[in-house]
C-alpha positions as a Python dict, from the first residue, in 0.01 Angstrom:
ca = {
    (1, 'X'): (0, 0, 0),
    (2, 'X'): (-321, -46, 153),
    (3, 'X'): (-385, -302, 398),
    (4, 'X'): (-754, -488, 414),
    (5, 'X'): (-986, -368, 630),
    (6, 'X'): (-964, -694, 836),
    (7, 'X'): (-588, -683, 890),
    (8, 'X'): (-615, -317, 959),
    (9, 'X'): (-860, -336, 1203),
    (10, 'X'): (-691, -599, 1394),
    (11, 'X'): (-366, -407, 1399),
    (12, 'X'): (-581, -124, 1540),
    (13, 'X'): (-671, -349, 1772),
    (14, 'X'): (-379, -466, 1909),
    (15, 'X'): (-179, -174, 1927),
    (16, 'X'): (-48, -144, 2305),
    (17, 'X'): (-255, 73, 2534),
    (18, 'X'): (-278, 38, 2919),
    (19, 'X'): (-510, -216, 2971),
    (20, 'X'): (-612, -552, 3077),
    (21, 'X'): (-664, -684, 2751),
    (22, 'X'): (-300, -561, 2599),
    (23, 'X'): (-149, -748, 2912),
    (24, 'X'): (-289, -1017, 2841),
    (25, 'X'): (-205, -990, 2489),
    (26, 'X'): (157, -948, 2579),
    (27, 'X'): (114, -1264, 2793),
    (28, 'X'): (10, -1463, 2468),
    (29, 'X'): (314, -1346, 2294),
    (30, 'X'): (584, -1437, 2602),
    (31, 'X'): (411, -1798, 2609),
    (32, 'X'): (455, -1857, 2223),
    (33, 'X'): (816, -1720, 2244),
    (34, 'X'): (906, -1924, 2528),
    (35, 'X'): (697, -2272, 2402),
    (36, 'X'): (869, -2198, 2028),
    (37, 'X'): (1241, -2135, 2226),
    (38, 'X'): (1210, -2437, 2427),
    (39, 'X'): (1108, -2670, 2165),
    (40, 'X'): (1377, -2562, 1997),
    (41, 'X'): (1665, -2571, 2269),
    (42, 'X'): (1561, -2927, 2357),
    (43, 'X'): (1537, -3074, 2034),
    (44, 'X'): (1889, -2953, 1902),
    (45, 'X'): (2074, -3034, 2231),
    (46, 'X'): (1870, -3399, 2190),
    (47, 'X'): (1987, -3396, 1867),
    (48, 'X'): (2395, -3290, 1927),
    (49, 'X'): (2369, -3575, 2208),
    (50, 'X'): (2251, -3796, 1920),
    (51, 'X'): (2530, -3708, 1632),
    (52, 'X'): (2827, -3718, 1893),
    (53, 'X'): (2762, -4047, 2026),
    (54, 'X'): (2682, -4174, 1662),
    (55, 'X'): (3053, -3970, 1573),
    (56, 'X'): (3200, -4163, 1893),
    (57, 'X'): (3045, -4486, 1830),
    (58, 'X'): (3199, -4484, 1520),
    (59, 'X'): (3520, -4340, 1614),
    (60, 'X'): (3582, -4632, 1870),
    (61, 'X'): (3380, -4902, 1712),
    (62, 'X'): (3466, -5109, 1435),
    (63, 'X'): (3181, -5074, 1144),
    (64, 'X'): (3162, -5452, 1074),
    (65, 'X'): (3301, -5763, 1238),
    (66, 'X'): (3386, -6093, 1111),
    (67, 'X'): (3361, -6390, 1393),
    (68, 'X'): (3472, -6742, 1290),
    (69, 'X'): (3180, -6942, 1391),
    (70, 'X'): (3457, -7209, 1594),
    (71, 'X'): (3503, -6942, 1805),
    (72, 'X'): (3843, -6848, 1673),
    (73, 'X'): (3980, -6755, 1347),
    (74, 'X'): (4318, -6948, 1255),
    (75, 'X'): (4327, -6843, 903),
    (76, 'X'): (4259, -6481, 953),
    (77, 'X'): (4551, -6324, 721),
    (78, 'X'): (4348, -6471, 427),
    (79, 'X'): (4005, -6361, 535),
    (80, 'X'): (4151, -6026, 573),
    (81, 'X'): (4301, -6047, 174),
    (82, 'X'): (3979, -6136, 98),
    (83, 'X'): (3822, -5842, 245),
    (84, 'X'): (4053, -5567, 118),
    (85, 'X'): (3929, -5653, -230),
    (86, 'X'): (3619, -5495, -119),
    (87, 'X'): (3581, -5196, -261),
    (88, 'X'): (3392, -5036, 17),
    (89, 'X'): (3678, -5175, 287),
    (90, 'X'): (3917, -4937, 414),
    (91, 'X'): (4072, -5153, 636),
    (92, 'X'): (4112, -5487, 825),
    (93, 'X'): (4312, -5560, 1169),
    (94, 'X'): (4262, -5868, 1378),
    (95, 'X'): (4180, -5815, 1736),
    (96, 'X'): (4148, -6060, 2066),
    (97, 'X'): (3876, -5962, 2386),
    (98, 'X'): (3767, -6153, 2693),
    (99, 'X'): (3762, -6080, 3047),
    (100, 'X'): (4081, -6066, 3265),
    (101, 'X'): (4122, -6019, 3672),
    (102, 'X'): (4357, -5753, 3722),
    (103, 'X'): (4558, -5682, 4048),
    (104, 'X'): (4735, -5376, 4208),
    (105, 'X'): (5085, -5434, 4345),
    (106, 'X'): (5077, -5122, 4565),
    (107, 'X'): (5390, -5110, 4779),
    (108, 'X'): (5158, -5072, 5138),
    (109, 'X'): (4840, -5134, 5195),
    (110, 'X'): (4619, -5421, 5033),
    (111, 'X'): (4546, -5477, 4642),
    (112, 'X'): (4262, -5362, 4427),
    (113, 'X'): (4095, -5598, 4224),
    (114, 'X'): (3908, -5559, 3823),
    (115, 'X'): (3781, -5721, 3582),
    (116, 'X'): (3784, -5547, 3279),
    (117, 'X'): (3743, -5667, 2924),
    (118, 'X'): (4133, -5674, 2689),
    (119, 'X'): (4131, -5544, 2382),
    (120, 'X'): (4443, -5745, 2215),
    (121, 'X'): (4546, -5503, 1887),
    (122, 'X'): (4781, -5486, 1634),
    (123, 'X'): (4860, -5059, 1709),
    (124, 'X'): (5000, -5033, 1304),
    (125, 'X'): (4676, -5174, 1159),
    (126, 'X'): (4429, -5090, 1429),
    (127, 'X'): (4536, -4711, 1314),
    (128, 'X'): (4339, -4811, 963),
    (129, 'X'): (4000, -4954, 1163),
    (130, 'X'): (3981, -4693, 1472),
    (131, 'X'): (4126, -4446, 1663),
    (132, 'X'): (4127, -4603, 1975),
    (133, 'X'): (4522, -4576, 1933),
    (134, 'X'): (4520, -4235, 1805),
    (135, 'X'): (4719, -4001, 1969),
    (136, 'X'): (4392, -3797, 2084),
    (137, 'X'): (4255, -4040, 2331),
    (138, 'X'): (4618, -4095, 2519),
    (139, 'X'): (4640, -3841, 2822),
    (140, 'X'): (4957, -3974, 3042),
    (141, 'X'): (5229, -4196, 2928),
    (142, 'X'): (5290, -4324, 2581),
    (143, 'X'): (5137, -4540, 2315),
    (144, 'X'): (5314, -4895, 2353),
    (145, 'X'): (5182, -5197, 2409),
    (146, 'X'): (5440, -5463, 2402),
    (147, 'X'): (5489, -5602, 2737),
    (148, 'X'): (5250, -5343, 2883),
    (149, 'X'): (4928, -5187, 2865),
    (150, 'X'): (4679, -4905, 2832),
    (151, 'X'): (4391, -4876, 3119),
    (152, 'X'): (4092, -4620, 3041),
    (153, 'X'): (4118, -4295, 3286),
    (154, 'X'): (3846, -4471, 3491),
    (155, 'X'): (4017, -4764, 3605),
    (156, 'X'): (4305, -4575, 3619),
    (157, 'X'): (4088, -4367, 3922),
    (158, 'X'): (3933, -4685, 4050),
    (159, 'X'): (4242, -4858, 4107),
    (160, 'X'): (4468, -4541, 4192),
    (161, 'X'): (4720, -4575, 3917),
    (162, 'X'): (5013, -4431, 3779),
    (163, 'X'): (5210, -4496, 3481),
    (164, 'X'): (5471, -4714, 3600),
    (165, 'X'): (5310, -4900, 3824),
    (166, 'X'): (5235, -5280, 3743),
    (167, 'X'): (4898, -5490, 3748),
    (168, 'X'): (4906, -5873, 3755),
    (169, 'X'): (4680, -6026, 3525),
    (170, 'X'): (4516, -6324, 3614),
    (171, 'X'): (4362, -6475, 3290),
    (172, 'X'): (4131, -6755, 3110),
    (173, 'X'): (4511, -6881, 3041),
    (174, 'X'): (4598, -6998, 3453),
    (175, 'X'): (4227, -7099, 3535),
    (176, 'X'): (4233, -7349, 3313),
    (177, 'X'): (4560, -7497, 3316),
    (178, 'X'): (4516, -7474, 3785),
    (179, 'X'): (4165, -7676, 3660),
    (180, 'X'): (4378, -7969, 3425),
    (181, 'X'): (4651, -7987, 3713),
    (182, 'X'): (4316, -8081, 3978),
    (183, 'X'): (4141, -8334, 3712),
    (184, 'X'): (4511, -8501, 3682),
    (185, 'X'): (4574, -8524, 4103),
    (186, 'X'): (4825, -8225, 4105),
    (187, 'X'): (4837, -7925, 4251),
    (188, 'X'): (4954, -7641, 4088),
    (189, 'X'): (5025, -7244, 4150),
    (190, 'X'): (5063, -7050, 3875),
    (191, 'X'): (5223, -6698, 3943),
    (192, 'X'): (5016, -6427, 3720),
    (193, 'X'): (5158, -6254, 3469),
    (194, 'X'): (5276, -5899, 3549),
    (195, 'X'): (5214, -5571, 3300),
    (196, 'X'): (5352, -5206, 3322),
    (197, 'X'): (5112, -4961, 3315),
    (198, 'X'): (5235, -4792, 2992),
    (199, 'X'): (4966, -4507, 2911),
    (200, 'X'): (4570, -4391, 3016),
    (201, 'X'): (4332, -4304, 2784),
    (202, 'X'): (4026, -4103, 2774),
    (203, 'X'): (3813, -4202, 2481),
    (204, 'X'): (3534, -3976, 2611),
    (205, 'X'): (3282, -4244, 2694),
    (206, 'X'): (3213, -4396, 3009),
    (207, 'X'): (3183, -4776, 2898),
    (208, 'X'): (3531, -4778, 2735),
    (209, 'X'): (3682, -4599, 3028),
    (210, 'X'): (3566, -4764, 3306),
    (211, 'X'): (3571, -5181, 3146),
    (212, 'X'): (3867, -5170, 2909),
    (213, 'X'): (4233, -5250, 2904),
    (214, 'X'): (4472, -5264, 2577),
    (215, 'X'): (4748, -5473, 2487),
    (216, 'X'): (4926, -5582, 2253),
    (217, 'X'): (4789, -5899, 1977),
    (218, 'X'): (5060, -6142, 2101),
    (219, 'X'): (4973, -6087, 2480),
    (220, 'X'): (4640, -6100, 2417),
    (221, 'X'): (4664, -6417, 2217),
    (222, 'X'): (4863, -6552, 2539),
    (223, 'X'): (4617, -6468, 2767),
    (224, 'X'): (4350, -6708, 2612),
    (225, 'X'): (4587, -6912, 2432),
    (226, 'X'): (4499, -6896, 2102),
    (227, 'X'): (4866, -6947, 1969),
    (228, 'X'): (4850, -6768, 1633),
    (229, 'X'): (4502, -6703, 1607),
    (230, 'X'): (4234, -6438, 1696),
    (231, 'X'): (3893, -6370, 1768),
    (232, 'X'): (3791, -6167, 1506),
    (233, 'X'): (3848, -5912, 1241),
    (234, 'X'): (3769, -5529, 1270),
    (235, 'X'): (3643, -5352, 907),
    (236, 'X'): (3654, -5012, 849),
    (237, 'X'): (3458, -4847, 570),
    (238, 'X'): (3474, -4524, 372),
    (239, 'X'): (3114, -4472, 442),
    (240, 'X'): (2987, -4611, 772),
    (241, 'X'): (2606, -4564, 668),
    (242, 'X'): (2652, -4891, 390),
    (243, 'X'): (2747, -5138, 672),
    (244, 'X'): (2460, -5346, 587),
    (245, 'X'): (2466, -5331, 200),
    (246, 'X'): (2912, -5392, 228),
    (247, 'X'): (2783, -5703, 511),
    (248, 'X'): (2552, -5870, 234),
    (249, 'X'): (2850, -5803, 24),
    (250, 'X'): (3139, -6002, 225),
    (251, 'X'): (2867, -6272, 304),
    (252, 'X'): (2889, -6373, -85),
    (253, 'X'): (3239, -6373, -42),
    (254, 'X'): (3269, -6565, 272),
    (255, 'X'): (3092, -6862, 350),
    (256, 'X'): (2835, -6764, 617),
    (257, 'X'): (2842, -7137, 787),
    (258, 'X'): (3194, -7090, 892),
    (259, 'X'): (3156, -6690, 960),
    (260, 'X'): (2951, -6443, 1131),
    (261, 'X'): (2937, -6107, 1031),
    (262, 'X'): (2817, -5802, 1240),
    (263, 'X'): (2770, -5479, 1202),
    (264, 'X'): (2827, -5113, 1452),
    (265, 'X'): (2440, -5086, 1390),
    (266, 'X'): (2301, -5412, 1463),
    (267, 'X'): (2572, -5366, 1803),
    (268, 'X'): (2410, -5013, 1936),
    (269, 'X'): (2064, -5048, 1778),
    (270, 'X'): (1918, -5054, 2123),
    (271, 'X'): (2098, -4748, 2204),
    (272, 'X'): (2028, -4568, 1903),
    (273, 'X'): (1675, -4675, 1920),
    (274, 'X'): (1591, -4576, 2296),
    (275, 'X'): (1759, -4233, 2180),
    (276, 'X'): (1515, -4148, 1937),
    (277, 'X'): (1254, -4289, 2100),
    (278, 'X'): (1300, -4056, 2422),
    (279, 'X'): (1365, -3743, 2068),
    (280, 'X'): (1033, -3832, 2007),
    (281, 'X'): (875, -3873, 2305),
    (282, 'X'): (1049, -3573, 2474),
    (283, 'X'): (920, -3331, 2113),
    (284, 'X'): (581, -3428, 2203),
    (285, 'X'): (566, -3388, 2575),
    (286, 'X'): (693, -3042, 2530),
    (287, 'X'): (489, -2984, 2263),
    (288, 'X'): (214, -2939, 2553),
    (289, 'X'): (404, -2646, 2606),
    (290, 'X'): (283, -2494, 2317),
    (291, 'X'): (-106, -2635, 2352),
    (292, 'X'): (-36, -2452, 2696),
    (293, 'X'): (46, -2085, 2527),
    (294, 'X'): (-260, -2158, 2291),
    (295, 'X'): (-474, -2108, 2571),
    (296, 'X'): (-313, -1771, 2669),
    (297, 'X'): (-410, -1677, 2326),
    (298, 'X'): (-748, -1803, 2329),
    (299, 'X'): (-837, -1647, 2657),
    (300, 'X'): (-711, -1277, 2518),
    (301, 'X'): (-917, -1338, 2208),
    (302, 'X'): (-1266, -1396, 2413),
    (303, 'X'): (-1166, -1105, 2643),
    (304, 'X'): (-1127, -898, 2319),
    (305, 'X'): (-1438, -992, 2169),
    (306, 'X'): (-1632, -920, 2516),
    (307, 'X'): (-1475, -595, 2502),
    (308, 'X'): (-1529, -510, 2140),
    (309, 'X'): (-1897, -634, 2115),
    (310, 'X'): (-2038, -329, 2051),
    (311, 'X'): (-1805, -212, 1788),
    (312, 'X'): (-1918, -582, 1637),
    (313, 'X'): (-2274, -464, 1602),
    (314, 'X'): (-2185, -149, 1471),
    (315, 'X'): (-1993, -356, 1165),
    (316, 'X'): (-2244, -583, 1136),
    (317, 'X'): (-2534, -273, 1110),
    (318, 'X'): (-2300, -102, 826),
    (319, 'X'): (-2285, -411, 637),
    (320, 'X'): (-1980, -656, 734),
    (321, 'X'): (-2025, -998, 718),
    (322, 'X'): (-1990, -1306, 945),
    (323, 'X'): (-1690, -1401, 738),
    (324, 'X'): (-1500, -1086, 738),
    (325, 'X'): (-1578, -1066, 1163),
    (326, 'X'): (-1417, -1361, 1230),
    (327, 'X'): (-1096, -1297, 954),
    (328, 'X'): (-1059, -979, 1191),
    (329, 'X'): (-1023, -1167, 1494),
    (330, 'X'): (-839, -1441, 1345),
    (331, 'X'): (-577, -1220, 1187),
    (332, 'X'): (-505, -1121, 1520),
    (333, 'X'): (-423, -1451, 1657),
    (334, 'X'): (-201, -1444, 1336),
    (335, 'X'): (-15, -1179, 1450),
    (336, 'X'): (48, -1289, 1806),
    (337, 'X'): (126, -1624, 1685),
    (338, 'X'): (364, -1465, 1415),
    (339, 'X'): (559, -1248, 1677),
    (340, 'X'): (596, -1503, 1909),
    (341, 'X'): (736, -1719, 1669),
    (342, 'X'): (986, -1467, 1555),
    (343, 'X'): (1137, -1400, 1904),
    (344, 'X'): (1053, -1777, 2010),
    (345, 'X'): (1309, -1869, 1712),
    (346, 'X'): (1526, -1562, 1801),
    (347, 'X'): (1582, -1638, 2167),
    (348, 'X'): (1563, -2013, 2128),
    (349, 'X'): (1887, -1957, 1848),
    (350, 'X'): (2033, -1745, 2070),
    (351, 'X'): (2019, -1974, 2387),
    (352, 'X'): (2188, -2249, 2201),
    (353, 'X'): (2495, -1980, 2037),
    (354, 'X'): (2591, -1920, 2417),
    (355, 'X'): (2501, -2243, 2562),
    (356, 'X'): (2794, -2346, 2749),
    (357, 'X'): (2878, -1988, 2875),
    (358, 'X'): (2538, -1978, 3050),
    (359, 'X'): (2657, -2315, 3206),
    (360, 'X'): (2946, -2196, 3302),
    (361, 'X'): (2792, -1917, 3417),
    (362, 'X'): (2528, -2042, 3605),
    (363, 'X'): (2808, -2281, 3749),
    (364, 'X'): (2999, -1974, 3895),
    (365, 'X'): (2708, -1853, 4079),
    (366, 'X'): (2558, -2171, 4215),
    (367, 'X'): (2914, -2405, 4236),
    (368, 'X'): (2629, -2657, 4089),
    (369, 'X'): (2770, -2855, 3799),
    (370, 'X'): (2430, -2829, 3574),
    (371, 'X'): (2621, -3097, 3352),
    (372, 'X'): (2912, -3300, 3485),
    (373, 'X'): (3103, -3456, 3257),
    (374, 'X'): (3215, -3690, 3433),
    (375, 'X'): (2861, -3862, 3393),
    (376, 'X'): (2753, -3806, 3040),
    (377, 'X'): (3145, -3780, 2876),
    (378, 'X'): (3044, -3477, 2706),
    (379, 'X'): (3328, -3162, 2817),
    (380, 'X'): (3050, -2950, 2655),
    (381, 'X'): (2671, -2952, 2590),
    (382, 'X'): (2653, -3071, 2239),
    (383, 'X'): (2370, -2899, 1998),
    (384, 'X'): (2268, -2952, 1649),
    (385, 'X'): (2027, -2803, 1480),
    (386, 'X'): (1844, -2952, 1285),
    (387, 'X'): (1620, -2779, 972),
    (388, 'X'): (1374, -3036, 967),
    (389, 'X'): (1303, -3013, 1344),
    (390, 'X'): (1300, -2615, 1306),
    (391, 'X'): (1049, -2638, 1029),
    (392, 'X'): (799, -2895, 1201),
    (393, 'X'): (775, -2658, 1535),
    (394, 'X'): (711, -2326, 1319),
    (395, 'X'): (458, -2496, 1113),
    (396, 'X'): (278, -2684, 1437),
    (397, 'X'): (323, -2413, 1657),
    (398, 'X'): (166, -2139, 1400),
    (399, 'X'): (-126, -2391, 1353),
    (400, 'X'): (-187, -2446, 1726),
    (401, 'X'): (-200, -2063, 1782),
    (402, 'X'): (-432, -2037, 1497),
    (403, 'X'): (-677, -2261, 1545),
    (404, 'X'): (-651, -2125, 1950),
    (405, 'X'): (-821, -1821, 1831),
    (406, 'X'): (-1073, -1989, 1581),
    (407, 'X'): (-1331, -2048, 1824),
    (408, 'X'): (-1388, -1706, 1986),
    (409, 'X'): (-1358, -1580, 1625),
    (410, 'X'): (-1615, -1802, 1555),
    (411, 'X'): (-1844, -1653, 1805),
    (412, 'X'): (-1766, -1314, 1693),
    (413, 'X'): (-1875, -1374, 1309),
    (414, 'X'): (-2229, -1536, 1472),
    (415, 'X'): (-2354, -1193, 1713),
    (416, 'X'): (-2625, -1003, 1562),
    (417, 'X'): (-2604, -631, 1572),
    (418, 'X'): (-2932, -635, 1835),
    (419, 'X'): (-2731, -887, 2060),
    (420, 'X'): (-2461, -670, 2035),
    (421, 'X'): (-2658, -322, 2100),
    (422, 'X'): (-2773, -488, 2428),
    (423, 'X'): (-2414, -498, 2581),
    (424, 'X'): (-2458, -89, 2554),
}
């Protein structure tokens, strides 16, 4: 098959030799593969970070919550009848949070004080809203929370704990009843209660780990003294992404002036938000990168038409046009932008397949943790990629490299062959 003259002559062109010009060339190509590979590393680890905290979020969140607008919810084993009929629901459990002071009981030295949030739960139906009870996110002891509780592997390092050991809680409960024994003339001390420390979890984010205790519904409801009643409700859903349609749902069922109902989005939409924002922001900072690599490729295509402007007024002098001139010129830019996309793609694909082993490599050789995750709760970099992100940096990244070469293309088509003769 026979090739056009202009894509001919710019293969010609470009074939290597040992010169200036082909180094540069091979410059041009280097910055489009590493501007393509970069874009592309960044924007699927951006977007793993993204889909494992949504997959956590969801894991450890509820996907809707139903508050009594009194504050608590006395008649909750109805309310949660009247959300199983919802076809949508998966499941209901009842749940009790608010801040506690908790105190070590070491056996020398002084105590260590907290004041993490309790998560009061009902383990047998908190199994159908979360899996903050799985099995999975236990790593010492065991998974029993009557008379005890579960701390998150931070506290548990904060406060140098051990299963076994006991923490006296000191909760809404005693303040208020040592406040009523003042107003009435008396003085009272009321002994905290005491808790085992039955099991640590690890539920792979920070937040949960470090400000988080577990116990069971019963204690919890003690601890705030809500006799039989709770704060709230926990939904599950089969699909997590109709929160807000299933919410406008249960608010025809329920009457919204006696209860609130929230949703896991409406709870992290900050955090989802400044996510994508800082996706977005970080695609088109690096996309400078790119702009960057144009240049190499703009600066090799004015060297080449310095260098070929005789050879210009020869075509023009046998009849070539302005038009085919600058389609010779700009089907080289074509092909350096085509080549560096095909080994950015290649080596930005292959960065992300061995990812972690160049961490851990690098890690070996410097002793540097490059990503610790003991500060972003990931054990390994996360990466998706994404075929929508893939497809906007070939197309944007192929258009920058063309129109990078348009100009001195431009300025090739417009010599005349006596201009050109001069340069001899």
């Amino acid at each position: 098959m026979k090739l056009p003259f202009e894509l001919a002559l710019a293969l010609r062109y470009l074939r290597p030799k040992r010169t200036f010009v082909s180094v540069i060339t091979l410059i041009s190509i280097v910055g489009v593969t590493l501007g393509v590979a970069v874009l592309i590393i960044v924007m699927s680890v951006m977007s793993g970070f993204d889909l494992l905290l949504r997959e956590r979020l969801l894991n450890f969140n509820y996907h809707i919550k139903v508050f009594a607008k009194n504050r608590v919810m006395t008649d909750y084993n109805e309310v949660r009848d009247k959300l199983l009929q919802n076809e949508s629901v998966k499941g209901v459990a009842p749940f009790v949070i608010g801040p506690v002071l908790i105190e070590t009981q070491p056996n020398e030295g002084s105590s260590q004080i907290s004041t993490p949030m309790v998560r009061g739960l009902d383990i047998d139906l908190e199994r159908t809203v979360s899996s903050l009870v799985s099995s999975n996110s236990l790593v010492e002891g065991e998974m029993d929370l009557s008379g005890g509780l579960l701390v998150g592997s931070e506290i548990r390092s904060q406060l140098n704990l051990k299963v076994g050991d006991y923490l006296a809680v000191h909760s809404p409960r005693s303040f208020h009843r040592i406040r009523e024994s003042q107003e009435e003339g008396k003085e009272a001390v009321l002994l905290p209660d005491d808790f085992e420390v039955r099991g640590v979890m690890d539920l792979g984010l920070h937040g949960f780990n470090a400000n988080f205790i577990l116990t069971s519904l019963e204690n919890a409801q003690d601890f705030f003294d809500l006799g039989d009643a709770v704060h709230a409700l926990s939904v599950k859903l089969e699909d997590a992404s109709l929160a807000e349609i299933t919410r406008r749902q249960l608010l025809d069922t329920l009457p919204s002036s006696e209860y609130r109902i929230i949703t896991w989005e409406d709870e992290n939409s900050q955090m989802l938000e400044a996510l994508q924002v800082e996706r977005n922001v970080m695609f088109y900072l690096l996309f400078f990168v790119m702009i960057v690599a144009a240049f190499g490729i703009t600066s090799s295509q004015i060297t080449f038409v310095v260098q070929r402007t005789p050879e210009i007024g020869t075509l023009k002098a046998l009849g070539a046009n302005g038009g085919q001139i600058m389609r010779v010129f700009l089907s080289q830019s074509f092909l350096v932008a085509l080549l560096g996309l095909v080994f950015g793609f290649g080596f930005g694909l292959l960065a992300l397949e061995f990812r972690n082993e160049f961490l851990a490599f690098m890690r070996d050789l410097s002793g540097f943790e490059i990503f610790p995750a003991s500060i972003y709760g990931f054990q390994a970099l996360p990466a998706e990629i994404v075929t929508s992100d893939l497809i906007k940096i070939g197309i944007g990244s192929f258009f920058i490299c063309i129109l990078a070469g348009f100009l001195p293309a431009w300025n090739a088509s417009r010599l005349r062959p006596v201009e050109a003769f001069r340069h001899e």
